[in-house]
PAMIGU-605495 format. One line per 10 residues: their letters; for each residue x, y, z of C-alpha. Coordinates in Angstrom, 3 decimals, padded with zeros to 6 digits. Example, Ala and Ser with C-alpha at 12.3 -4.5 7.8 and 13.67 -1.06 7.14 Angstrom:
! PAMIGU-605495
as = 012.300/-004.500/007.800  013.670/-001.060/007.140
//
This chain:
! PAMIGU-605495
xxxxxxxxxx = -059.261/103.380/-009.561  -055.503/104.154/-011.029  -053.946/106.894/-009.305  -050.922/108.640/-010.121  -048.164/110.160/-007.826  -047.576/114.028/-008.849  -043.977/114.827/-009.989  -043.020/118.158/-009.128  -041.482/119.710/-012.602  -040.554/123.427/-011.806
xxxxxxxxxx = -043.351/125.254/-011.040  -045.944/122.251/-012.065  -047.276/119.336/-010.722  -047.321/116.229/-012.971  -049.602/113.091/-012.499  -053.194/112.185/-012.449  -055.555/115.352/-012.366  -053.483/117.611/-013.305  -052.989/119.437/-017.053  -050.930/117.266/-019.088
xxxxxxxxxx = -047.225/118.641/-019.236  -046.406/119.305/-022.881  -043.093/118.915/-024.208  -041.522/120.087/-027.673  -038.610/118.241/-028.051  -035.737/120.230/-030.379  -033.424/117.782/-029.847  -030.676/117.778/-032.885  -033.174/119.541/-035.200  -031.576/123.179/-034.330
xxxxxxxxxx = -028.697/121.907/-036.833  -026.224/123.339/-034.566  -027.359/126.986/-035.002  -028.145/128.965/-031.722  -030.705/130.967/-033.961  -032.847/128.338/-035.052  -032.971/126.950/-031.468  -034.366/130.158/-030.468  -036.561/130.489/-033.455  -037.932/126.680/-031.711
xxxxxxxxxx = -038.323/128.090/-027.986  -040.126/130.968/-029.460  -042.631/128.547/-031.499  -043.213/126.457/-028.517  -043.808/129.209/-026.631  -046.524/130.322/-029.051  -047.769/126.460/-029.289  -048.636/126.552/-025.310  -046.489/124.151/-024.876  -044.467/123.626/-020.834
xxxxxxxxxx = -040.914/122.748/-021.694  -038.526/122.209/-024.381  -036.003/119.186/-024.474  -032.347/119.179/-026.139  -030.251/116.241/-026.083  -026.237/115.873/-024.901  -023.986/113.860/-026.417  -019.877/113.904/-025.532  -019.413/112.209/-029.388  -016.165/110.600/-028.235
xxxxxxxxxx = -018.242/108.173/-025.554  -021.067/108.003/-027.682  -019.965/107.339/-031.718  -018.470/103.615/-031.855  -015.006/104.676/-032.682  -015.155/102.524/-036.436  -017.504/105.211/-036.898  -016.024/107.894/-036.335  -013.820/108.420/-039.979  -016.747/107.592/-041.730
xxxxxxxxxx = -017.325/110.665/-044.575  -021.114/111.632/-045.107  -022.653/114.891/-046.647  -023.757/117.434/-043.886  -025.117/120.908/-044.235  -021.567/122.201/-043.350  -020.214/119.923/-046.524  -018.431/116.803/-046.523  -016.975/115.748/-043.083  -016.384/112.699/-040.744
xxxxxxxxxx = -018.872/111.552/-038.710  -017.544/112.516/-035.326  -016.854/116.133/-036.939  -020.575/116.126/-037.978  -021.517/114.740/-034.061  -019.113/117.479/-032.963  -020.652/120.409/-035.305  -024.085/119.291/-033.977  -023.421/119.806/-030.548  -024.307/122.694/-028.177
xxxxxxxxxx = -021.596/124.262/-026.209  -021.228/125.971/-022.781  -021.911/129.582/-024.336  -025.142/128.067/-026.032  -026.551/126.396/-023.016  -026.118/129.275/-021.258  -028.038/131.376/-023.709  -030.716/128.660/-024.186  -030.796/128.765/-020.254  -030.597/132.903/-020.177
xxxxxxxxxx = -033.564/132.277/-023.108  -036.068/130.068/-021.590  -035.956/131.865/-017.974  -036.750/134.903/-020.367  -039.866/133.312/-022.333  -041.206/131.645/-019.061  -041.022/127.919/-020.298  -038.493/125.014/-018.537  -035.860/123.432/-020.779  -034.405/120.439/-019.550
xxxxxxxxxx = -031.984/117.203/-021.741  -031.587/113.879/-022.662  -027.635/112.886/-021.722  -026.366/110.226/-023.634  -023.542/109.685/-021.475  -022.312/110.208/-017.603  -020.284/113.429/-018.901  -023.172/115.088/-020.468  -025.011/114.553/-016.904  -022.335/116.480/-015.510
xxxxxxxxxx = -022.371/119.418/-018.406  -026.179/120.046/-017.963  -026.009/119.884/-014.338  -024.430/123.225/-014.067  -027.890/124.484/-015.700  -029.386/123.018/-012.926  -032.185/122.251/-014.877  -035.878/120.781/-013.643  -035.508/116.916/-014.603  -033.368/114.793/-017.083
xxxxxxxxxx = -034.882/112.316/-019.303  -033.248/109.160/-020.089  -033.773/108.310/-024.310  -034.701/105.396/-025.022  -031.335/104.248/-026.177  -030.374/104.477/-022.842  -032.378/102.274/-021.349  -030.402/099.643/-020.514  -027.676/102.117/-019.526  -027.462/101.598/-015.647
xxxxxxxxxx = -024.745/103.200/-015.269  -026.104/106.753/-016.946  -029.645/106.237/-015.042  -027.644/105.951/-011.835  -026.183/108.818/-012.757  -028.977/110.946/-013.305  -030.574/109.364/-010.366  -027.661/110.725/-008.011  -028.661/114.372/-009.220  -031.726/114.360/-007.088
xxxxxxxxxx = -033.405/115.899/-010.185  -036.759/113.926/-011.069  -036.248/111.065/-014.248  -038.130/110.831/-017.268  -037.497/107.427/-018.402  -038.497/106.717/-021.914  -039.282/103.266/-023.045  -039.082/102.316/-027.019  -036.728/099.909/-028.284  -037.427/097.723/-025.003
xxxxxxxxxx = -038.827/094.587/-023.671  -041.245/095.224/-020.167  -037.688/092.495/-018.806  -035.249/095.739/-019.767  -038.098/098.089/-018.296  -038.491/096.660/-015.029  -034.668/096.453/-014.609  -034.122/099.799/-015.136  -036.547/100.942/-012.809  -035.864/098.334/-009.764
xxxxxxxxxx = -032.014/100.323/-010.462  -033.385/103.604/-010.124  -036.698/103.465/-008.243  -039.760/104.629/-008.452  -039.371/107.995/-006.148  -039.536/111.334/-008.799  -039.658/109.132/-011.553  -042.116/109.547/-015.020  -042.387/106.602/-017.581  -042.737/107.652/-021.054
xxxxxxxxxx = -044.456/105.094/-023.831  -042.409/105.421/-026.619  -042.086/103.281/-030.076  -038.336/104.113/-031.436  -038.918/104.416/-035.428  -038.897/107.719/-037.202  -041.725/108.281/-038.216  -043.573/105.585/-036.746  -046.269/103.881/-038.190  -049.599/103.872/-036.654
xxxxxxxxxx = -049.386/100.237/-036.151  -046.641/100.074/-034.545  -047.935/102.869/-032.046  -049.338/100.472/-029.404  -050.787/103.431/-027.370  -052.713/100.558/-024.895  -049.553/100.542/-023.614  -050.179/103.589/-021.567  -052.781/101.478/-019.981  -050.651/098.724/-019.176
xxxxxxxxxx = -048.117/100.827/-017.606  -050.533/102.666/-015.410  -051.413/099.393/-014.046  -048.143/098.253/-013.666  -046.904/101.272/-011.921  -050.028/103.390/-010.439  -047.691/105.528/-008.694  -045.710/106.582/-011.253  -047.034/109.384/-013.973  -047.135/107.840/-016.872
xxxxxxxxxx = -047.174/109.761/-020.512  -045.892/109.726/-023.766  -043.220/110.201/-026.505  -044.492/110.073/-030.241  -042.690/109.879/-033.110  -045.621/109.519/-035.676  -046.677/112.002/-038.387  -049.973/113.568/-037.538  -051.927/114.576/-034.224  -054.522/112.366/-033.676
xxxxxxxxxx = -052.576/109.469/-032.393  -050.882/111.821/-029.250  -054.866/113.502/-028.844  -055.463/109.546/-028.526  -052.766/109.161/-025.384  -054.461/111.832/-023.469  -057.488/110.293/-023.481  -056.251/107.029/-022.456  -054.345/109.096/-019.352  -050.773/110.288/-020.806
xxxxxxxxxx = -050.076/112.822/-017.731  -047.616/114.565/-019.968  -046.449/113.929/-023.900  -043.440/114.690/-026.007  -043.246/115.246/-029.716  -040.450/116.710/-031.850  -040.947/120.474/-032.949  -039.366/121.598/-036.174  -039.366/124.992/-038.356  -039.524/122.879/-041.366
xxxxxxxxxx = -040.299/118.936/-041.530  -038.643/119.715/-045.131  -035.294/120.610/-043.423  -031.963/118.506/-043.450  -032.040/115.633/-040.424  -033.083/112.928/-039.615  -035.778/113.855/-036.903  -037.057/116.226/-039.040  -039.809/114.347/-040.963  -041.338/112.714/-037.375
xxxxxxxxxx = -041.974/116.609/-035.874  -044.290/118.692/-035.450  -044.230/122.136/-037.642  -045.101/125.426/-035.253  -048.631/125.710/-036.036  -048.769/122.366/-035.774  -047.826/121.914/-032.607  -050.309/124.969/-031.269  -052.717/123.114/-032.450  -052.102/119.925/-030.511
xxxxxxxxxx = -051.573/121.742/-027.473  -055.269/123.880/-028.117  -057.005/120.305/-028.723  -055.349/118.693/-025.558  -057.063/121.294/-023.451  -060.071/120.848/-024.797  -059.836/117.677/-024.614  -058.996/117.889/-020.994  -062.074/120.090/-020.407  -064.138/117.563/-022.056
xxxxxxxxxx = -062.848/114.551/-020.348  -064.627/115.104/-017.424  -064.201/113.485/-013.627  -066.375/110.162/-014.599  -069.192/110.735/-012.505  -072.521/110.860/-014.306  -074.863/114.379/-013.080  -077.210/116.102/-015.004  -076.002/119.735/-015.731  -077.632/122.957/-015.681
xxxxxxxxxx = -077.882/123.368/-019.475  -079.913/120.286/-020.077  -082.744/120.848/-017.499  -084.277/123.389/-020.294  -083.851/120.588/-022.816  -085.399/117.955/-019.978  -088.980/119.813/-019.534  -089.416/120.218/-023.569  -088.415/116.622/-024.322  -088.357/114.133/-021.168
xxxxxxxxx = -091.946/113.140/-021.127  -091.583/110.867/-017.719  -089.601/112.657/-014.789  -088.712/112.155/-011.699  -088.959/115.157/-009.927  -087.224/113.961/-006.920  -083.952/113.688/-008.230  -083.546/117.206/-009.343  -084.684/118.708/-006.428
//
């Protein structure tokens, strides 16, 4: 029987038997604005959902410097693409408002840090976890570094080979760690999903929770990873799917995401523990219909 070691997230367990941890991730679809952030706790808040997730970036470590003069058109005009990583980032006074924020609405916010420095900017938030993205991976260096925290790690897995996974997790360890199944294409097509994968990793690592990170359009897919044992799952959350970025059109719209969070606990409920008993709402059905019983075993 797989069994899942319980990470300790704040105030909630996560692993086997326990509600699945729900995370809306906001990411880079605030656009920079403080407001609509707020506008996204509030929503997931309403949804049900257990945490929010932004993402940390120092642009100078992580835009490939022949990148960086490239012009493109941003919702702030015309500018350089390491003025558009800049204008997209979240400050000091923001975190600390987004902190001040989700302490005040009752729901844990945590980050993906792309690089060692962001590790070191959201630490002062002291924050529940840190997730590694999946384009960090294969960053030792940064997994170390979130390792050394003593925080738990969320380790997501698209864009990798099992080779890359295994690595990173013989460098960090299995101790407070979560594995995320993740496909890395935005939106993702159902194909490409491979949610038996969730399976696969349970196997591989039965002490590890094991959930996942969708990037598909539609709910049925991440309904689907619950019922195949995802101990906790991520999807983007969005105001708009209609509004400018590129994350935008693989979220999840407010109502939206309410709704998968509502049909997750059902299907929770419904799931069951596996072991076969006859309830106390069918023995009225039993004596008008069962024409053979055996009264023995319902005595």
């Amino acid at each position: 029987m797989l069994s899942s070691k319980k990470v300790s997230i704040g105030n909630r367990l996560v692993g086997d038997g326990e509600p699945v941890y729900v995370i809306a991730e906001i990411g880079i679809n605030h656009n920079g604005s403080l407001e609509i952030a707020k506008k996204m706790i509030d929503g997931a808040v309403f949804a049900g959902c257990d945490a929010v997730k932004f993402q940390k970036r120092t642009p100078e470590i992580c835009v490939p410097m022949d990148q960086w003069y490239i012009e493109r058109d941003t919702p702030w005009g015309r500018m350089t693409y390491i003025e558009y990583r800049h204008a997209m980032e979240f400050g000091e006074d923001e975190f600390a408002e987004i902190s001040r924020y989700c302490k005040e609405r009752n729901i844990d916010w945590f980050a993906s840090c792309w690089d060692e420095e962001a590790v070191d900017f959201i630490e002062q938030f002291n924050p529940p976890l840190y997730k590694a993205a999946s384009a960090s991976l294969t960053d030792l260096n940064l997994l170390k570094k979130m390792r050394a925290t003593g925080k738990p790690v969320m380790l997501s897995t698209g864009m990798s080979t099992m080779k890359e996974i295994e690595t990173a997790i013989r460098t960090i360890g299995m101790t407070n760690l979560l594995i995320a199944h993740s496909t890395s294409a935005y939106p993702c097509k159902n194909e490409e999903l491979n949610l038996r994968m969730i399976t696969t990793l349970k196997e591989r690592y039965p002490n590890v929770p094991i959930g996942y990170s969708g990037h598909e359009v539609g709910l049925a897919t991440t309904w689907a990873a619950v019922t195949l044992g995802a101990t906790f799952v991520e999807r983007h959350i969005t105001l708009d799917r209609a509004m400018w970025g590129t994350d935008q059109a693989a979220s999840v719209e407010i109502l939206g995401m309410h709704r998968l969070v509502r049909n997750i606990r059902d299907i929770e409920k419904a799931l069951g523990n596996g072991i076969k008993q006859v309830y106390q709402s069918e023995l009225e059905v039993m004596k008008k219909l069962r024409r053979v019983r055996n009264e023995y075993e319902y005595a």
